[in-house]
LUMKEVO-168812 format. One record per residue (C-alpha): residue in one letter; x, y, z. Coordinates in steps of 0.05 Angstrom, whole numbers, padded with zeros to 5 digits, always signed. Layout:
<nodes>
aXYZ...
</nodes>
This chain:
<nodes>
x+02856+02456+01441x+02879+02392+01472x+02859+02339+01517x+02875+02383+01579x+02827+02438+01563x+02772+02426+01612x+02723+02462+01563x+02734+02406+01506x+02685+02346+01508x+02669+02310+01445x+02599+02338+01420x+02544+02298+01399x+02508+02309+01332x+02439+02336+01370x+02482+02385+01418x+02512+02408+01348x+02457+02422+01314x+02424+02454+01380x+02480+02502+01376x+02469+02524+01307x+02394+02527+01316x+02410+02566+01379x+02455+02614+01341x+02409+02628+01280x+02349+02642+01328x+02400+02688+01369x+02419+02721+01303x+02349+02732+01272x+02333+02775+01348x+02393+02813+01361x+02422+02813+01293x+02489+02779+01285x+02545+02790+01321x+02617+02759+01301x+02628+02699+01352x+02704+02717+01386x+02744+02683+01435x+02706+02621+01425x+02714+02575+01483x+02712+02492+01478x+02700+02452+01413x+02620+02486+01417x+02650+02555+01411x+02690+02549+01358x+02629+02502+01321x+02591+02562+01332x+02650+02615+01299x+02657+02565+01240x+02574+02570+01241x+02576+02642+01231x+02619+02649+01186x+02569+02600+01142x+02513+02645+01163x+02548+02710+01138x+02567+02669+01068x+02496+02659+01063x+02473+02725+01069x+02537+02742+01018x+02517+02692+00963x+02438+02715+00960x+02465+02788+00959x+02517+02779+00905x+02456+02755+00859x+02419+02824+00859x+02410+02859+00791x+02390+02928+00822x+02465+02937+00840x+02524+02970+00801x+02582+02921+00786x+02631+02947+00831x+02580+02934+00890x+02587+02855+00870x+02665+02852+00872x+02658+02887+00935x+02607+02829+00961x+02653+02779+00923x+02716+02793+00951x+02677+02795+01022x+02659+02725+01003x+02730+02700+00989x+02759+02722+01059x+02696+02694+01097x+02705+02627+01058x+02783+02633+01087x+02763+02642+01152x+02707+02580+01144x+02752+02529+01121x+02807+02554+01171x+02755+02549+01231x+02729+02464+01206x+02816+02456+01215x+02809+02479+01278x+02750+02439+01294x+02789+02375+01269x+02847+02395+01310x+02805+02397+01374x+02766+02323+01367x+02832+02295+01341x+02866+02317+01413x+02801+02281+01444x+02816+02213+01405x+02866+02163+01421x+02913+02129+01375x+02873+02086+01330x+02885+02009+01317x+02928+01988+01269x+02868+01947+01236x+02833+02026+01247x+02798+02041+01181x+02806+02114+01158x+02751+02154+01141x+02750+02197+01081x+02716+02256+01111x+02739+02289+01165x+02689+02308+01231x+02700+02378+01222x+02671+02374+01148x+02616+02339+01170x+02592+02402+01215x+02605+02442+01165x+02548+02409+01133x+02506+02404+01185x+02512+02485+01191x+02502+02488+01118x+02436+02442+01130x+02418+02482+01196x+02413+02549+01144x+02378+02511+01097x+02320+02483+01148x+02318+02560+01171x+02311+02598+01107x+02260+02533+01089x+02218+02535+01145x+02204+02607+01137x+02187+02603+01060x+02140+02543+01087x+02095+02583+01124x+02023+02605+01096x+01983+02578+01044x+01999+02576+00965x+02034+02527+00925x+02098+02564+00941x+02089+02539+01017x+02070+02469+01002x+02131+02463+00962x+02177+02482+01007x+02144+02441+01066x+02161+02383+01026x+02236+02401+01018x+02237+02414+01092x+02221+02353+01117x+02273+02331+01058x+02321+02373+01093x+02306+02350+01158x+02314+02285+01141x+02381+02294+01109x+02400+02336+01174x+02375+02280+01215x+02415+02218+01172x+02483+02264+01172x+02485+02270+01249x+02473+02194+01262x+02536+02191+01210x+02576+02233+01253x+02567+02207+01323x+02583+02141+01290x+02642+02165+01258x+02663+02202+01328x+02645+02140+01369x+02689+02097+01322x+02747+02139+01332x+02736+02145+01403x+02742+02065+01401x+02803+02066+01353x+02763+02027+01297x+02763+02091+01248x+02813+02154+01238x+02812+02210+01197x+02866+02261+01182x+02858+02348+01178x+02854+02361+01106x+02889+02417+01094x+02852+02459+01042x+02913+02504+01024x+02870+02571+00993x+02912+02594+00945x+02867+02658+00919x+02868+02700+00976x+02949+02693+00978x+02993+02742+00932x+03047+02696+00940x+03014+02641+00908x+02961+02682+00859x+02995+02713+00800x+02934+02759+00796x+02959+02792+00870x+03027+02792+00864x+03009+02837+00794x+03046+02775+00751x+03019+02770+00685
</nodes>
């Protein structure tokens, strides 16, 4: 993506987490789909969202005891490549809202966190307020409990987008930078994990 593509336009935190509300209701109807040939910075938000959504899924089903081992490396190994292809989409979201920015000030202060990390956390948060606002319904002390962490969860949702469109806005202005963190996966390489490449 870059500053030419007339589908990028620097998202707001509320049309972010709109789009991953969006998605998960989308999902829970139809069942979910893989997101391809994601168009503008909202497409790809929404790819890197699934990709969350199907780790989800992945992590609660490699905790089931009614399963034979070999059924768990399966769901493990599933959860490795869908990791890869999560921390490969926040790049690309980086990659996208840096093209957007312009050169920041030399008095610019840089931010340790990238933007792209940050939605990654707010799609985290957006499964969170889902699977929460489901076990919330009814009566019981169950419910009641996890009302209470939903508005917890709400409120943390709520704080972490006002964090990002001040972060965005900054860099927009050239007071704040950040730089794509490479996260360099090493395990799903046989190159680079002895355990692939069959080195002892």
């Amino acid at each position: 993506m870059s500053k030419d593509d007339s589908t990028a336009a620097l998202p707001e935190a509320a049309g972010v987490t709109a789009a991953h509300d969006r998605a998960l209701e989308t999902w829970a109807k139809a069942g979910p789909e893989p997101v391809g040939n994601a168009d503008g910075l909202i497409g790809v938000i929404t790819s890197q969202h699934f990709c969350n959504f199907t780790l989800w899924g992945l992590e609660d089903e490699a905790r089931r005891r009614d399963v034979d081992d070999s059924h768990i490396a399966t769901v493990k190994r599933g959860i490795d490549e869908w990791n890869q292809r999560r921390n490969d989409l926040i790049e690309t979201i980086d990659e996208g809202l840096l093209a957007l920015f312009p050169s920041p000030a030399n008095s610019a202060t840089q931010h340790s966190e990238s933007a792209g990390m940050m939605i990654d956390r707010l799609s985290i948060l957006a499964l969170k307020v889902g699977n929460m606002s489901a076990l919330a319904t009814g009566e019981g002390e169950v419910a009641r409990e996890c009302a209470g962490k939903l508005e917890v969860l709400r409120q943390q949702r709520d704080d972490l987008g006002r964090c990002l469109d001040s972060l965005m806005a900054d860099c927009m202005a050239g007071r704040r930078y950040y730089k794509v963190y490479r996260q360099f996966k090493a395990y799903n390489d046989p190159r680079l994990n002895p355990y692939l490449a069959g080195r002892d």
